[in-house]
C-alpha positions in Angstrom: 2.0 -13.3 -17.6 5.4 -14.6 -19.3 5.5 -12.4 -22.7 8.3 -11.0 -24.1 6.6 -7.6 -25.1 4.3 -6.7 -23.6 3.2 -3.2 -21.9 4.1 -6.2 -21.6 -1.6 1.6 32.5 -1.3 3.1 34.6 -4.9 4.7 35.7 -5.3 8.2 37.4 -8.1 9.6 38.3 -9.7 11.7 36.1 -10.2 15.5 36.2 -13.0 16.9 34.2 -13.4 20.8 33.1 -17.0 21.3 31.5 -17.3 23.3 28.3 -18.5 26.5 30.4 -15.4 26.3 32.8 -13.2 26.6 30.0 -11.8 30.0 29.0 -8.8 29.3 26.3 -6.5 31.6 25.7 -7.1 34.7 23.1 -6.2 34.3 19.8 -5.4 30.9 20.7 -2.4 29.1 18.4 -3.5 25.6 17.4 -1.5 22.9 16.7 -1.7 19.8 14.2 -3.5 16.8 15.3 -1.6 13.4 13.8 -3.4 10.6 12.2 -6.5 12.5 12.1 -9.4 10.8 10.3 -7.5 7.6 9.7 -9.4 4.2 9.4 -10.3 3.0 13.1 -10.6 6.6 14.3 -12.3 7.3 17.9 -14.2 10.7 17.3 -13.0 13.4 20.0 -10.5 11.0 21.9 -6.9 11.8 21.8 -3.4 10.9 23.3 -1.5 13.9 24.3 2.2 13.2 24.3 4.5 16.0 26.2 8.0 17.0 26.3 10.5 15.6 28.1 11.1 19.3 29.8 7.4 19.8 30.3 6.5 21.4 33.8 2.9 21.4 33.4 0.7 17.9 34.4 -2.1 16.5 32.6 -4.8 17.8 35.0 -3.5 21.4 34.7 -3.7 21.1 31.0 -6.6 19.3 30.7 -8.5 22.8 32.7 -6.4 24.7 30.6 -7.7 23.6 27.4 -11.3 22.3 28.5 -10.5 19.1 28.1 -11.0 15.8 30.2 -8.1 14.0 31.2 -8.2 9.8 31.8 -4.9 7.6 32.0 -1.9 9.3 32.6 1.5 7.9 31.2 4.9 8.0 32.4 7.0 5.3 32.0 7.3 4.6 28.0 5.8 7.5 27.0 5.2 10.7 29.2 1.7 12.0 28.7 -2.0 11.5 28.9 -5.6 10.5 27.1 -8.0 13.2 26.7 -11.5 13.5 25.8 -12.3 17.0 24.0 -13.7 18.4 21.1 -11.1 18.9 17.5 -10.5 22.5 18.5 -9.2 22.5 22.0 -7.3 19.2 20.9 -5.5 21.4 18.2 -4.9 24.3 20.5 -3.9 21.8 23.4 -1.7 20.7 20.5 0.7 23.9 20.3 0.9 24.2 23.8 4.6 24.6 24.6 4.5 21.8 26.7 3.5 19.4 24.7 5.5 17.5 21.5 2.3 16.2 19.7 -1.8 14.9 19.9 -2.6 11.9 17.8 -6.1 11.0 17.7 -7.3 7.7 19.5 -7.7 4.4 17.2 -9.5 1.2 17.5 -7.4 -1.7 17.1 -7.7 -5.0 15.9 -6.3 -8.7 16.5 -4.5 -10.2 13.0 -6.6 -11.7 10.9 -5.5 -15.6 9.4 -6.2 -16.9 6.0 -6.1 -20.7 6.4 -5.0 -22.5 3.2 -4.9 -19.6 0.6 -5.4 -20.6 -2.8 -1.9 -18.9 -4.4 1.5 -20.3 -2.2 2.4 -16.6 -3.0 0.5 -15.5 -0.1 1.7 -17.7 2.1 5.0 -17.4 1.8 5.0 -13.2 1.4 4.1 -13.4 5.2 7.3 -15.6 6.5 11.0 -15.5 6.5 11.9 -18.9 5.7 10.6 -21.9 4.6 8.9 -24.9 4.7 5.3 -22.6 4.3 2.8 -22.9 6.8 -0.3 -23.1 5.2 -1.5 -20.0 6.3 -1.6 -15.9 6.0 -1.8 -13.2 8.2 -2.6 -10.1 7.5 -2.8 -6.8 9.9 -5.2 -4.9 8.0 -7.3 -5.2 5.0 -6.3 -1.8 3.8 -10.0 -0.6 2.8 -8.9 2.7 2.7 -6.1 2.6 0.2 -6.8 2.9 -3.7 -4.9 0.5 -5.8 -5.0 1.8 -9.7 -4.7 -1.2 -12.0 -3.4 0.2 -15.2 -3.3 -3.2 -17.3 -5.9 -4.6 -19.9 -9.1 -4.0 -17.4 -10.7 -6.0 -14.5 -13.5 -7.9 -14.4 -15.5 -5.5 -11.7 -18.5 -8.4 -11.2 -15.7 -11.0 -10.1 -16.9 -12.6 -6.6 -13.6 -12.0 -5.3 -13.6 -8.1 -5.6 -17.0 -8.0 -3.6 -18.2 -4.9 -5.1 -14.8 -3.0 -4.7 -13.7 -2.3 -8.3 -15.0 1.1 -9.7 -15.1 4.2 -11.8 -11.7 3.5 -13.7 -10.9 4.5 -17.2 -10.3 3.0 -21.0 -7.8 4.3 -22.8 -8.1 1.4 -25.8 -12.0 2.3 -26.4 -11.6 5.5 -25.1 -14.6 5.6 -22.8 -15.3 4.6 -19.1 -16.4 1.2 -19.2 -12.6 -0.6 -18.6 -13.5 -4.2 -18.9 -11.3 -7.0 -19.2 -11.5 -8.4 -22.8 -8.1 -10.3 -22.0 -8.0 -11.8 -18.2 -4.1 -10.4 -17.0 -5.5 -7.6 -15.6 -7.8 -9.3 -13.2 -5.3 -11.7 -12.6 -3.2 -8.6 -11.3 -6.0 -7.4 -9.2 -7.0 -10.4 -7.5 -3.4 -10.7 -6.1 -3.6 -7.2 -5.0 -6.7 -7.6 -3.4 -8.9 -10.3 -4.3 -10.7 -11.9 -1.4 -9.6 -15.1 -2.0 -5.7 -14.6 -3.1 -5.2 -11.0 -2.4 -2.9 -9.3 -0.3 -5.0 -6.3 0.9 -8.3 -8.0 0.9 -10.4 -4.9 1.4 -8.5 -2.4 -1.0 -10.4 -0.1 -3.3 -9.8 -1.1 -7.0 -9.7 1.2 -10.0 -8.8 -0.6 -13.4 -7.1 1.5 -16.0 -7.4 -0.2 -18.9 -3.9 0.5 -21.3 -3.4 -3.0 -23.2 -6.1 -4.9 -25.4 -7.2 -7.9 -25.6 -3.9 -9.2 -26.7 -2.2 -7.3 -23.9 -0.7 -4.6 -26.3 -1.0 -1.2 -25.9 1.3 2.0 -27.1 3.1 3.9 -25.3 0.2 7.2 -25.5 -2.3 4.6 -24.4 0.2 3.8 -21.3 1.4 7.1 -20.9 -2.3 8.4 -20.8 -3.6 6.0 -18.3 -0.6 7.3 -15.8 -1.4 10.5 -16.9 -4.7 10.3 -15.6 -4.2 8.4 -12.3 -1.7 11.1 -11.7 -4.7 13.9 -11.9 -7.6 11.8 -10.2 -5.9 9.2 -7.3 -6.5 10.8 -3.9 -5.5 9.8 -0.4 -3.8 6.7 0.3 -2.8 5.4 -3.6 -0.8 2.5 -4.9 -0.6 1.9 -8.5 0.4 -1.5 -10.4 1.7 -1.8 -13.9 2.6 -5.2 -14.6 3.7 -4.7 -18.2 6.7 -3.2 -19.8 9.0 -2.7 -23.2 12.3 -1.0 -24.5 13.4 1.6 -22.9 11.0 4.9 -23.2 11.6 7.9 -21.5 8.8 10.0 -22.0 6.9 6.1 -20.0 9.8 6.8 -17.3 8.8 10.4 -17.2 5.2 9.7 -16.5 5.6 7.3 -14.2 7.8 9.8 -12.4 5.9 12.7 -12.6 2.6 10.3 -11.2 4.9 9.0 -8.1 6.0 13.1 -7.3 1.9 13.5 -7.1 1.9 10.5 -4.3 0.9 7.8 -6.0 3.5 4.5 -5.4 4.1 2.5 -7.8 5.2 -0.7 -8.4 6.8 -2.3 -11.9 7.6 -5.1 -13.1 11.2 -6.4 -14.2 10.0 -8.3 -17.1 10.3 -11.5 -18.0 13.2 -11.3 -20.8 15.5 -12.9 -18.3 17.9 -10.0 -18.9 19.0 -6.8 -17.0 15.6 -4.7 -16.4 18.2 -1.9 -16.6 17.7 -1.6 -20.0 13.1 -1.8 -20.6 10.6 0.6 -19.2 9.2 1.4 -17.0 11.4 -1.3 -14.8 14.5 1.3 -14.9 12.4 4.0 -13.0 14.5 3.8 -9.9 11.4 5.8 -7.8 9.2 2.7 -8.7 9.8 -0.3 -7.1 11.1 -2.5 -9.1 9.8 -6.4 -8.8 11.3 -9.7 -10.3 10.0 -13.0 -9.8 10.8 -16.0 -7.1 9.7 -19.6 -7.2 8.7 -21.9 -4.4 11.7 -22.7 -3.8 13.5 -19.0 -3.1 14.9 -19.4 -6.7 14.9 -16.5 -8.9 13.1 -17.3 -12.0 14.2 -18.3 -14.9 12.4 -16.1 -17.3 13.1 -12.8 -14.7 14.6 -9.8 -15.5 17.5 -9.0 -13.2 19.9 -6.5 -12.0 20.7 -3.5 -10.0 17.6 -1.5 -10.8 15.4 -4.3 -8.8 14.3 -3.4 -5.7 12.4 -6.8 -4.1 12.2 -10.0 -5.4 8.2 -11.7 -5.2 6.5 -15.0 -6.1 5.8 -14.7 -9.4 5.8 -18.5 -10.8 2.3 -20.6 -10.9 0.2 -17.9 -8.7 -3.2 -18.4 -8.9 -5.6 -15.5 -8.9 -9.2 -14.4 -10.5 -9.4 -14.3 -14.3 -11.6 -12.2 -16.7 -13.4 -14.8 -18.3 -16.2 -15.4 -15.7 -17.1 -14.1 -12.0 -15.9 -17.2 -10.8 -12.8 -17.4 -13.1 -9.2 -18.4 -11.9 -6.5 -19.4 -13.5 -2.6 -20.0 -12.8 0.1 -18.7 -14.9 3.6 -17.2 -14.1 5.6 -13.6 -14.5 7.4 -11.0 -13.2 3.4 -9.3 -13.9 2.3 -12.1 -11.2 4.5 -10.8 -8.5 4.5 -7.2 -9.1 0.9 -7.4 -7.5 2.1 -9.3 -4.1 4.2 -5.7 -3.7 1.5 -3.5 -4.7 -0.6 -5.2 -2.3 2.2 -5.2 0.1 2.2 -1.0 -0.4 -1.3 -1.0 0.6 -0.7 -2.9 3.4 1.6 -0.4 4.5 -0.6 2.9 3.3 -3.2 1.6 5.7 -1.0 1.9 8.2 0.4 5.1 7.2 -1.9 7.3 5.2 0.6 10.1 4.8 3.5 8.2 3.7 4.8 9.5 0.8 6.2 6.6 -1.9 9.7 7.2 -1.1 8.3 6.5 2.4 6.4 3.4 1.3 9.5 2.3 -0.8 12.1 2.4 2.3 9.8 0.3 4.5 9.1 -2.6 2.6 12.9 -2.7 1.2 13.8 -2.4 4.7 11.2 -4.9 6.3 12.2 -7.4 3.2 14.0 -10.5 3.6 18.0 -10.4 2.4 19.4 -14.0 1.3 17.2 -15.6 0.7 17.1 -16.2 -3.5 19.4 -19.1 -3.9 20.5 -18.2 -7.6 19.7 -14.3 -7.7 22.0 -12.7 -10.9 25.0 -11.1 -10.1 24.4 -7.1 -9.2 20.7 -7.3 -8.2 19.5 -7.0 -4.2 19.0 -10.2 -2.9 15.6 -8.8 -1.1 12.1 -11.3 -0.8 8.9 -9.6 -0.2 8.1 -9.5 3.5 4.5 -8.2 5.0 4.7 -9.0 8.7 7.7 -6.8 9.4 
């Protein structure tokens, strides 16, 4: 919201060993097994991937390790499928032969939003204009958390479906964050509202910093960091549309809560100034979001300058509001499209669980659009949001 303060196949045949054939080695070594447990996971099904120098073949293996073998690979990749239990996948795994296991995944087609309700979304997923009417979206990122630290979210709005919980209030100091003011379930809903989110199936966790005027103090702020720092786990992104003068002990929290895995995005603010010079926009290991317009212009009200990492839409987005379950509203701010990156991050987490934030960072500045801000300030990356990179 615009204020100026506001805390602000190849197919072979296949060679089966059964469990009583096997006899692995003693003390056998075992190996790590990548993308274990991730979303879409195939229980005890496994791609073995081998070294370019490898001597041994995937039925030899396979009896080695009392394992089944399937499809064989040799042309993109050289290695094979197997079908085994965790433990002789992980000692399969640090067999000298062999550069790594990754467990087997379902995969999906794209799914299409037709005529989303905010033209953030639909333009977040394409290069260029004119917009298409449409967004498409890989994943829905139901196994990332995204931490909302704003003035609460309305956890009985439709568009969450039952996916905001727990959560903390750091105003009332009790566990009951509710939105008394509507900007944090604005912020949400672009993150992941079913209707105009980003990552539609993403985990919500409102901490609630600002009141119902969207004011909060820095101990409030720093508190709710503080404690998404000690409780996020696995896949996290955290959002904190709101901002003021320069604070360093706010730039120390958010860095010490990014160093425990948690990415975050910030916004620039909307003073229309360099975000060099507020907090926590300066934290160069957040990333750092200032608005666009329909049009690829920068906004007029944005904060600028060389501390901004991606530009997003940020003027007249439509999302949920606090007021009712069915509330929407449609207002403008660099707070409006530090969501479309947070949700962005998730997109990307779902992906890859393990990334850390610099990891998460470096993709979407890399998959990001350059030139495209007609009238973007003088020393800021000229870098729009992109998700379909």
């Amino acid at each position: 919201m615009r204020k100026r303060t506001m805390w602000s196949g190849l197919a072979a045949a296949a060679v089966v060993a059964t469990a009583t054939a096997w006899a692995g080695p003693a003390r056998a070594q075992e190996g790590q097994i990548l993308d274990a447990g991730t979303p879409g996971s195939v229980a005890n099904s496994y791609v073995v991937v081998l070294k370019q120098s490898a001597g041994a073949q995937a039925g030899e293996l396979a009896i080695r390790y009392g394992a089944a073998a399937h499809r064989t690979f040799d042309t993109a990749l050289k290695g094979f499928s197997i079908s085994a239990d965790e433990t002789r996948a992980r000692r399969l795994a640090a067999d000298p032969d062999v550069a790594y296991v990754v467990q087997n995944h379902v995969l999906h087609v794209s799914d299409v939003q037709q005529d989303p309700p905010s033209w953030g979304l639909d333009r977040i997923d394409q290069t260029g204009l004119p917009l298409d009417d449409s967004y498409t979206y890989g994943t829905s990122a139901d196994n990332v958390t995204a931490y909302v630290i704003d003035t609460g979210v309305r956890a009985n709005h439709e568009t969450f479906g039952g996916r905001v919980s727990g959560g903390k209030d750091f105003i009332d100091n009790d566990d009951d964050p509710a939105d008394e003011q509507g900007h944090g379930t604005h912020v949400a809903g672009t993150i992941g509202g079913s209707e105009y989110g980003v990552a539609k199936g993403v985990k919500i966790v409102p901490v609630r910093v600002l009141d119902e005027q969207g004011s909060g103090t820095t101990e409030q702020v720093v508190a709710g960091i503080d404690w998404v720092a000690r409780n996020a786990s696995g896949p996290s992104v955290a959002n904190m549309s709101l901002g003021g003068a320069a604070d360093t002990v706010l730039d120390d929290a958010v860095r010490g809560a990014i160093a425990k895995g948690v990415t975050f995005a910030v916004a620039a603010g909307n003073e229309g100034a360099d975000a060099g010079n507020d907090s926590p926009a300066r934290v160069t290991e957040a990333l750092t979001v200032a608005a666009s317009d329909d049009s690829d212009r920068q906004a007029d009200f944005s904060n600028y300058g060389s501390v901004v990492d991606l530009y997003a839409p940020g003027v007249d987005i439509t999302s949920s509001w606090g007021t009712g379950d069915t509330a929407m509203t449609t207002i403008s701010g660099t707070s409006m499209a530090t969501p479309h990156v947070a949700g962005a991050a998730a997109l990307y987490l779902a992906a890859h669980p393990t990334a850390t934030p610099e990891q998460v960072a470096d993709a979407l500045i890399a998959a990001a659009t350059p030139d495209k801000i007609t009238n973007a300030s003088a020393g800021t990356p000229n870098r729009l949001l992109f998700t379909a990179g």
